[in-house]
C-alpha positions in Angstrom: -19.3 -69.6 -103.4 -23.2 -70.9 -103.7 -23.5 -68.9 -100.7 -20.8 -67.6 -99.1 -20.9 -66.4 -95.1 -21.3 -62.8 -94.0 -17.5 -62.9 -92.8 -16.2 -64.2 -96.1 -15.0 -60.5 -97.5 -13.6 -59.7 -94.2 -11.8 -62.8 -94.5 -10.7 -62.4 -98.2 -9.3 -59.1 -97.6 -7.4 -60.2 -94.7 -5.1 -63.2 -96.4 -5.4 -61.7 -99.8 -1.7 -61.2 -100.0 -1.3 -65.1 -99.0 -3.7 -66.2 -101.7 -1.8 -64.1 -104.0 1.3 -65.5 -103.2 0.2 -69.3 -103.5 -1.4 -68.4 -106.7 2.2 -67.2 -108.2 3.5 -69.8 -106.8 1.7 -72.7 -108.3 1.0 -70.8 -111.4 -2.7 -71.0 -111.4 -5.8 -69.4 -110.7 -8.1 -70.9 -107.6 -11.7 -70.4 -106.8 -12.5 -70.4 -103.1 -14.9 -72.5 -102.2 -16.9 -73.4 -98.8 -15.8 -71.6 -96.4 -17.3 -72.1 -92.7 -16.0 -71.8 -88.8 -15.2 -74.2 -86.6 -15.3 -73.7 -83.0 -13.5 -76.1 -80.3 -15.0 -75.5 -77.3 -13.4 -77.8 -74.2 -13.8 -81.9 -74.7 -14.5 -81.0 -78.8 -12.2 -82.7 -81.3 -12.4 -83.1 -85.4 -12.2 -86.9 -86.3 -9.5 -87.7 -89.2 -10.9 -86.6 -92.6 -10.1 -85.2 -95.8 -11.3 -82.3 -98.4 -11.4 -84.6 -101.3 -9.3 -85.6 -103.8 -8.8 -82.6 -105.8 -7.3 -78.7 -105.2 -6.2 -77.3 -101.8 -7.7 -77.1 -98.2 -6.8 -74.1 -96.0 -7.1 -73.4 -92.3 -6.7 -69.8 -90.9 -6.1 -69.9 -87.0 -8.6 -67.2 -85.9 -8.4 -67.9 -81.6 -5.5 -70.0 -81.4 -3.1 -70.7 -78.0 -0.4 -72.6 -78.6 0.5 -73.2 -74.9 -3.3 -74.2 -74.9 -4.8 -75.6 -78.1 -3.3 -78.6 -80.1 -2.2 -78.1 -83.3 -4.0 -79.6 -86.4 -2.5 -83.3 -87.1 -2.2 -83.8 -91.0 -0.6 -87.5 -91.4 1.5 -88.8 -94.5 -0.4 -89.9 -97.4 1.6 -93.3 -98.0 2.8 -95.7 -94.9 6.2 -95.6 -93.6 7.1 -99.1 -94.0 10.9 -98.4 -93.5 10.9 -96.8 -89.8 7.9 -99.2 -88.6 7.3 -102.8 -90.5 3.6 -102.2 -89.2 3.7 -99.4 -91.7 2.3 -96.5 -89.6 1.4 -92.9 -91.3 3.8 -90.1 -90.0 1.9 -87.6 -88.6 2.9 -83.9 -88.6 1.4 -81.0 -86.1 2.7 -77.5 -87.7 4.0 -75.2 -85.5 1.5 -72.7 -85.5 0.3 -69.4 -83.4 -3.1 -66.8 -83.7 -3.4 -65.4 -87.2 -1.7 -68.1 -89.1 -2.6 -69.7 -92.6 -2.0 -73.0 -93.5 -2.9 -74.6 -97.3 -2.3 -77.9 -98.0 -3.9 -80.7 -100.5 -7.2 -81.5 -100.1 -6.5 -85.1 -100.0 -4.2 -84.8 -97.1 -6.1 -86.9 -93.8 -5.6 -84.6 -91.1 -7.8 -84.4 -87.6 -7.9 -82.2 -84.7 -7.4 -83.3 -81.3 -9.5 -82.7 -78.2 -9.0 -79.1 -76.7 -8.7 -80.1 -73.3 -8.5 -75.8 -72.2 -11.2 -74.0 -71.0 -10.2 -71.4 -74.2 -12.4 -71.4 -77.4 -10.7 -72.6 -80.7 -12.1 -71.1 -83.4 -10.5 -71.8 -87.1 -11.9 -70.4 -90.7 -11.3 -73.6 -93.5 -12.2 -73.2 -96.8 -11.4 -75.0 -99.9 -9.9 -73.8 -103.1 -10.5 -75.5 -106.5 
């Protein structure tokens, strides 16, 4: 980190084991990088994006409802030219609940709806390089 955020060692400590484990499993090292909060409060949605073209993205679902909140949206990198001829991008929404982790590429495009509940979504993202 440049900087990281006061919360980042309570964070750390709390996926460690998960970090671990993806590090074994890919066989490398990764440096954490940019870690911030996002906050959905009712009406607020993330517009489709992407972490760039290189390493891993992570969300970590800190107030998450299922029955309330939608689920992040991460859509296929390539069009699917055999189910649709317009060539649309799959989308995926992972089934997820409070206290989850979730690391995928950082190139994936991915968006989150608008919360339409009157319950605060709050997720920690953060990249690793």
């Amino acid at each position: 980190f440049d900087k990281a955020p006061s919360y980042a060692g309570v964070v750390v400590e709390s996926i460690r084991k998960e970090i671990v484990e993806f590090c074994e499993e890919t066989q490398l090292n990764w440096d954490m990088l940019n870690m911030w909060f996002q906050s959905y409060e009712k009406s607020n949605n993330f517009s489709i994006h992407n972490h760039g073209g290189e390493g891993y993205s992570a969300v970590l679902y800190v107030e998450y409802d299922s029955q309330e909140h939608p689920g992040t949206v991460f859509y296929s990198p390539f069009p699917n030219w055999i189910k649709n001829r317009a060539g649309t991008y799959e989308a995926y929404v992972p089934d997820v609940k409070e206290g989850d982790l979730i690391i995928f590429p950082a190139s994936i495009q991915h968006e989150v709806p608008q919360n339409r509940s009157e319950k605060r979504r709050t997720v920690i993202s953060f990249n690793l390089k």
